[in-house]
C-alpha positions in Angstrom: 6.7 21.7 -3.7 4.3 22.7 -6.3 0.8 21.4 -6.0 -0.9 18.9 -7.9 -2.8 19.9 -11.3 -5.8 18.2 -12.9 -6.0 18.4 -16.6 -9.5 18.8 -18.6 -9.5 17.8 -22.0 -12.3 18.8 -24.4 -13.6 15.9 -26.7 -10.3 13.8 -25.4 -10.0 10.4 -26.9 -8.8 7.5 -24.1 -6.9 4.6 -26.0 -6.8 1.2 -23.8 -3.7 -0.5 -23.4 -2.8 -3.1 -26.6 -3.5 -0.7 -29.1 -0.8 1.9 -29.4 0.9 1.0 -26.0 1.3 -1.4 -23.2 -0.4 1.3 -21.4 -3.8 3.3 -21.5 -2.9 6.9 -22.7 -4.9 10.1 -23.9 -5.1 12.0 -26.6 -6.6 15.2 -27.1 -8.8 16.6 -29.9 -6.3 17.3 -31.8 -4.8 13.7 -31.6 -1.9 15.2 -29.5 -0.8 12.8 -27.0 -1.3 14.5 -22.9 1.6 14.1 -21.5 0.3 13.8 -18.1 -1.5 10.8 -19.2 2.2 9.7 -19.7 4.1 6.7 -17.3 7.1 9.1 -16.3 9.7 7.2 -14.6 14.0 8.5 -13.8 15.5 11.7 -12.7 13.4 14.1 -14.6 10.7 14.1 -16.7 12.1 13.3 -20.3 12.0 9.6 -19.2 8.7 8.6 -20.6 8.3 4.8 -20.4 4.7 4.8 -22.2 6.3 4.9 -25.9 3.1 5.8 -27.5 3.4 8.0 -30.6 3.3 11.6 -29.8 0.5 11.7 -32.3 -2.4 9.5 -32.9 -2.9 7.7 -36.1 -5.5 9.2 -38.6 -6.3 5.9 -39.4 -7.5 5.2 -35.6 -9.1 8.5 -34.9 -11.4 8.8 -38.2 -12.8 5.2 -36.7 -14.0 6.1 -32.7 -17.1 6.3 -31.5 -18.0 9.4 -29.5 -19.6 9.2 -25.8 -21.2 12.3 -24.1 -19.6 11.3 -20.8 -16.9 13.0 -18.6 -14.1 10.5 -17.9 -11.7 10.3 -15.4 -8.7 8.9 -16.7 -6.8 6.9 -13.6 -4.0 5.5 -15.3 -2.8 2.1 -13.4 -5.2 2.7 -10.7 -6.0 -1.4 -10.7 -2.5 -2.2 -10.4 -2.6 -5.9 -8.8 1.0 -5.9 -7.6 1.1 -4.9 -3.7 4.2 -2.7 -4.0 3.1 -1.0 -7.4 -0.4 -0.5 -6.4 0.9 1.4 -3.5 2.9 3.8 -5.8 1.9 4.1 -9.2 -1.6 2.6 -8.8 -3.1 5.1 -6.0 -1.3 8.0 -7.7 -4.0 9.4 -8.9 -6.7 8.9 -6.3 -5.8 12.7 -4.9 -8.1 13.5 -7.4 -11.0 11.8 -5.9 -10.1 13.3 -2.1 -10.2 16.8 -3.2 -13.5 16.1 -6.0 -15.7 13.3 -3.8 -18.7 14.6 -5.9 -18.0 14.8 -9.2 -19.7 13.1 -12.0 -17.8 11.0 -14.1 -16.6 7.5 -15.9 -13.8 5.3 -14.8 -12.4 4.2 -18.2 -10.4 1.0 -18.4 -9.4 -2.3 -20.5 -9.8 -4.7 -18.4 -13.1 -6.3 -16.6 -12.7 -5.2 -12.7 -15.4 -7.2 -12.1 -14.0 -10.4 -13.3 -10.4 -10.4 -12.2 -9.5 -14.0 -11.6 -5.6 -14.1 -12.0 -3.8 -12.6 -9.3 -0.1 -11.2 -10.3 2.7 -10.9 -7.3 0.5 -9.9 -4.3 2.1 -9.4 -0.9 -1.1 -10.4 0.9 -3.0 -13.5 2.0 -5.7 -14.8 -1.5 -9.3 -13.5 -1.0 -10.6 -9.8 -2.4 -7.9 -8.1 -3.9 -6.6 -4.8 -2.2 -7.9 -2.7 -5.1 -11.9 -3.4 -4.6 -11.5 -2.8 -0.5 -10.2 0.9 -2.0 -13.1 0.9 -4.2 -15.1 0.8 -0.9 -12.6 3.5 0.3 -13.3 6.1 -2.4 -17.1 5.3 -3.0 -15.9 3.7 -6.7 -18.9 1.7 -7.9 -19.1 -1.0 -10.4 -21.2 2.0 -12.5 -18.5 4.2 -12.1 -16.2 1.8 -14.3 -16.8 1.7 -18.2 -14.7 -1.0 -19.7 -13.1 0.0 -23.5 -12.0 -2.3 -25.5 -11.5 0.6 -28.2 -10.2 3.9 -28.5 -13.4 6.2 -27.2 -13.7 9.9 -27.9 -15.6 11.3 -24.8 -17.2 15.0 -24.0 -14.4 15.4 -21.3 -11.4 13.6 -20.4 -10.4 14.6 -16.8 -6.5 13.7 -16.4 -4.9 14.1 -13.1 -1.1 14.5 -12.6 0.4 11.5 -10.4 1.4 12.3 -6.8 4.1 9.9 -7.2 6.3 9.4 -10.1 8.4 6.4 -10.4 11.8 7.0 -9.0 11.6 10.9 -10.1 9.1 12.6 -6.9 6.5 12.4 -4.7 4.0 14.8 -3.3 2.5 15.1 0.2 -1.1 14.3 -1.3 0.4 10.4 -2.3 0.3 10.0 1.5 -2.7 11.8 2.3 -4.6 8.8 -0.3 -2.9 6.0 1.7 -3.4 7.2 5.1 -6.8 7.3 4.0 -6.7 3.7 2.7 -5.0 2.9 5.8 -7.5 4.5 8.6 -10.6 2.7 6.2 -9.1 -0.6 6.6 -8.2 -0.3 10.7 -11.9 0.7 11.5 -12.1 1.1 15.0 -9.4 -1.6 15.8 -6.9 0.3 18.5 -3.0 0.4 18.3 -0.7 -1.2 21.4 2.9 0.3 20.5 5.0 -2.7 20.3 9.1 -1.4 20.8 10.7 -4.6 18.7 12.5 -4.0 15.5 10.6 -6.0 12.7 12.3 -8.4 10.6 10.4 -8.7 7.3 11.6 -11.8 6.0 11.9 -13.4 2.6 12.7 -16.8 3.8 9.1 -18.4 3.4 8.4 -16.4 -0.2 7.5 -18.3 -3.3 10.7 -18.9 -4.6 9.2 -18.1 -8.2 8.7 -14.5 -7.2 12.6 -13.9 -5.6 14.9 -16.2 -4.1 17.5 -14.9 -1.7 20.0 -17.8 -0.9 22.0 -18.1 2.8 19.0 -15.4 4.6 18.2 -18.1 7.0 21.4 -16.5 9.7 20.1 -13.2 9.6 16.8 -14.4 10.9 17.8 -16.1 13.5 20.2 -13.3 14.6 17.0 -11.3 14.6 14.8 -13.5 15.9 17.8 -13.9 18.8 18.0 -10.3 19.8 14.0 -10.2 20.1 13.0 -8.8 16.8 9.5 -9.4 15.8 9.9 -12.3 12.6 6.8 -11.2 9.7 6.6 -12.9 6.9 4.9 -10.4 4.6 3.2 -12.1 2.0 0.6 -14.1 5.0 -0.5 -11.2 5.9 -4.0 -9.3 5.1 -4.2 -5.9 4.4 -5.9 -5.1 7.6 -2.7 -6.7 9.3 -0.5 -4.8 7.2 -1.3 -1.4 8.7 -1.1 -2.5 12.1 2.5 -3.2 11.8 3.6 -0.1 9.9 1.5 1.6 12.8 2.5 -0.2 16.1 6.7 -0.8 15.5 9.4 1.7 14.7 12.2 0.0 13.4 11.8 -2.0 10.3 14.6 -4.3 8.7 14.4 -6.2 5.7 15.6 -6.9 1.9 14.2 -4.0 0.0 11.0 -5.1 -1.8 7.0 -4.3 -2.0 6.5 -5.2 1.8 8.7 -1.4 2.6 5.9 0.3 0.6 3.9 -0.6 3.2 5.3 2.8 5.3 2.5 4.4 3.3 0.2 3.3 5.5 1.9 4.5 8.8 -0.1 7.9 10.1 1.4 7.6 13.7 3.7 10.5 14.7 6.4 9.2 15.4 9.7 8.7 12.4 10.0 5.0 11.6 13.7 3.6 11.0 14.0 1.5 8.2 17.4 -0.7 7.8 17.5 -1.9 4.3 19.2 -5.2 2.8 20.3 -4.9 -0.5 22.8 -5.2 -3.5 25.8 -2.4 -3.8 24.7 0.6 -5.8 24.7 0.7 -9.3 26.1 4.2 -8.9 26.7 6.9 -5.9 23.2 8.6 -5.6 21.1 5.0 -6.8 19.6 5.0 -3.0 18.9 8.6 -3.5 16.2 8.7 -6.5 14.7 5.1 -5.2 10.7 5.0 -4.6 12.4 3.8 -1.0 14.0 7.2 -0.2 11.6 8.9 -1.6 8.9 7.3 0.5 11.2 7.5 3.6 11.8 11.2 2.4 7.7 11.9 2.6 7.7 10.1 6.1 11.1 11.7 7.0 12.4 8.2 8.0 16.1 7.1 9.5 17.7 5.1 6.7 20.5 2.9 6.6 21.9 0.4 3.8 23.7 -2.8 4.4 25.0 -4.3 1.1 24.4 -7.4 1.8 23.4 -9.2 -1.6 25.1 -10.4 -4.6 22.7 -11.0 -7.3 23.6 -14.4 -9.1 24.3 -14.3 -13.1 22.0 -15.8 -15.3 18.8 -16.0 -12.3 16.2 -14.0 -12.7 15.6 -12.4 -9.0 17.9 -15.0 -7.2 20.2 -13.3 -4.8 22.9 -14.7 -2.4 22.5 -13.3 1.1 25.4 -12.6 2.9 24.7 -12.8 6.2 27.9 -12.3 7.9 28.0 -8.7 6.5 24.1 -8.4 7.3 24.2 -9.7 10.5 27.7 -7.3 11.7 26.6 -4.0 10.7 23.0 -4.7 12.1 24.2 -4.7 15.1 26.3 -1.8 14.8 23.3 0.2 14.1 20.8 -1.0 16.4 23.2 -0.5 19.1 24.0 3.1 17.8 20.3 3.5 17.6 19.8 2.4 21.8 22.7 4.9 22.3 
């Protein structure tokens, strides 16, 4: 695979979210858009989410003030859902492994300081998981700059993502997380624990997801001596420790699986995933799941298990027959 490129862009202009987009984008001084700055989500790279005008408006760029700063433009780095975060939001933190010294400007819409509304989170309340990475990467609060308006700076430094959505993911995505991951463990030690986990959904706020009939499962798992986790109580801290201590993970595919990014021990996890029937053939193919368990080089295995119900947003009914039969058809292939 390639590596990963950094772009510099002379007198770039940075455009916060609300203003052209849904999304923070860059321009350069020719009001071109950078594509890199771009969300780029599907098979390929023609699938670019960002819909922001390929050039800027005239009428916008006769009216921006001018900085003489170097910005680093980090995209959705302060994504505050968990299983985003992991993915989009860290994918341009590379940057700051292979430049630690650099002089620049974090550029971005919103106040980090004064985040109060937490969106879907996967761990327990208290500081959010991006200010502990601050603390990872040396980000300080006079790092950030927070634009309210397009700003034209000196340089805009724009780094390509090590992970695009359902499209590829490069080596250095893991390198950042592991990184996150060792930061947060300190000098806490591992104990290898051999018990499948079950990462259940059966205590989750059922305005997030709502997965009817799971309750069998569980206690099939729980029965055969898996190790029951219920995700969304846990701290980041505890988090890593189970991506690091078990080897077999089983669960309806969500956020808590992106937790793998976190796992640096040697040995290939085994993830068993619950979930609906394809939309089509190679679906599980170009999912940020296989492509995470293609970066960790992970056993897979699919159970179609769930049947989405029409006219609920994220309700799902669980068959747990099905879930519970081939589950155990593949742990006991997996003792063989």
């Amino acid at each position: 695979m390639e590596r990963l490129k950094h772009y510099v862009i002379n007198n770039g202009i940075f455009v916060p979210r609300g203003i052209i987009s849904d999304q923070d984008i860059v321009y350069d001084e020719n009001r071109e858009i950078v594509r890199e700055s771009c969300i780029l989500r599907g098979n390929n790279k023609s699938e670019n989410i960002t819909n922001a005008p390929k050039y800027l408006p005239r009428e916008i760029a006769t009216d921006i003030k001018s900085i003489d700063e170097r910005l680093l433009f980090m995209g959705q780095f302060m994504r505050e859902h968990y299983g985003h975060f992991l993915t989009e939001g860290v994918s341009r933190y590379w940057y700051l492994l292979d430049n630690p010294d650099e002089n620049w400007k974090i550029p971005t819409p919103q106040n980090p300081f004064g985040l109060k509304k937490i969106g879907k989170s996967i761990i327990k309340p208290g500081l959010s998981h991006w200010k502990k990475v601050m603390l990872v990467f040396n980000i300080k609060s006079s790092d950030i700059l927070h634009i309210k308006k397009p700003i034209r700076a000196k340089e805009v430094i724009v780094p390509q993502c090590s992970m695009y959505n359902r499209y590829k993911v490069y080596p250095k995505h893991l390198d950042v997380t592991r990184k996150i991951a060792r930061h947060i463990l300190g000098t806490a030690k591992l104990q290898q624990d051999i018990r499948p986990v079950y990462l259940s959904r059966t205590k989750l706020n059922k305005s997030m997801s709502s997965y009817i009939g799971e309750e069998p499962t569980e206690e099939y798992c729980k029965n055969i001596g898996c190790k029951i986790v219920y995700p969304e109580r846990l701290s980041l801290k505890e988090q890593v420790v189970l991506i690091n201590t078990h080897n077999v993970f089983i669960g309806c595919i969500g956020s808590a699986f992106h937790s793998l990014l976190f796992r640096f021990v040697e040995k290939n996890p085994t993830n068993i995933y619950l979930t609906t029937e394809p939309t089509e053939p190679t679906e599980p193919t170009k999912s940020n799941y296989a492509m995470i368990d293609s970066v960790l080089r992970s056993k897979t295995h699919y159970i179609h298990c769930l049947k989405s119900v029409a006219n609920k947003k994220k309700t799902n009914i669980f068959d747990s027959q099905k879930a519970i039969s081939e589950l155990s058809e593949i742990l006991k292939n997996s003792n063989n």
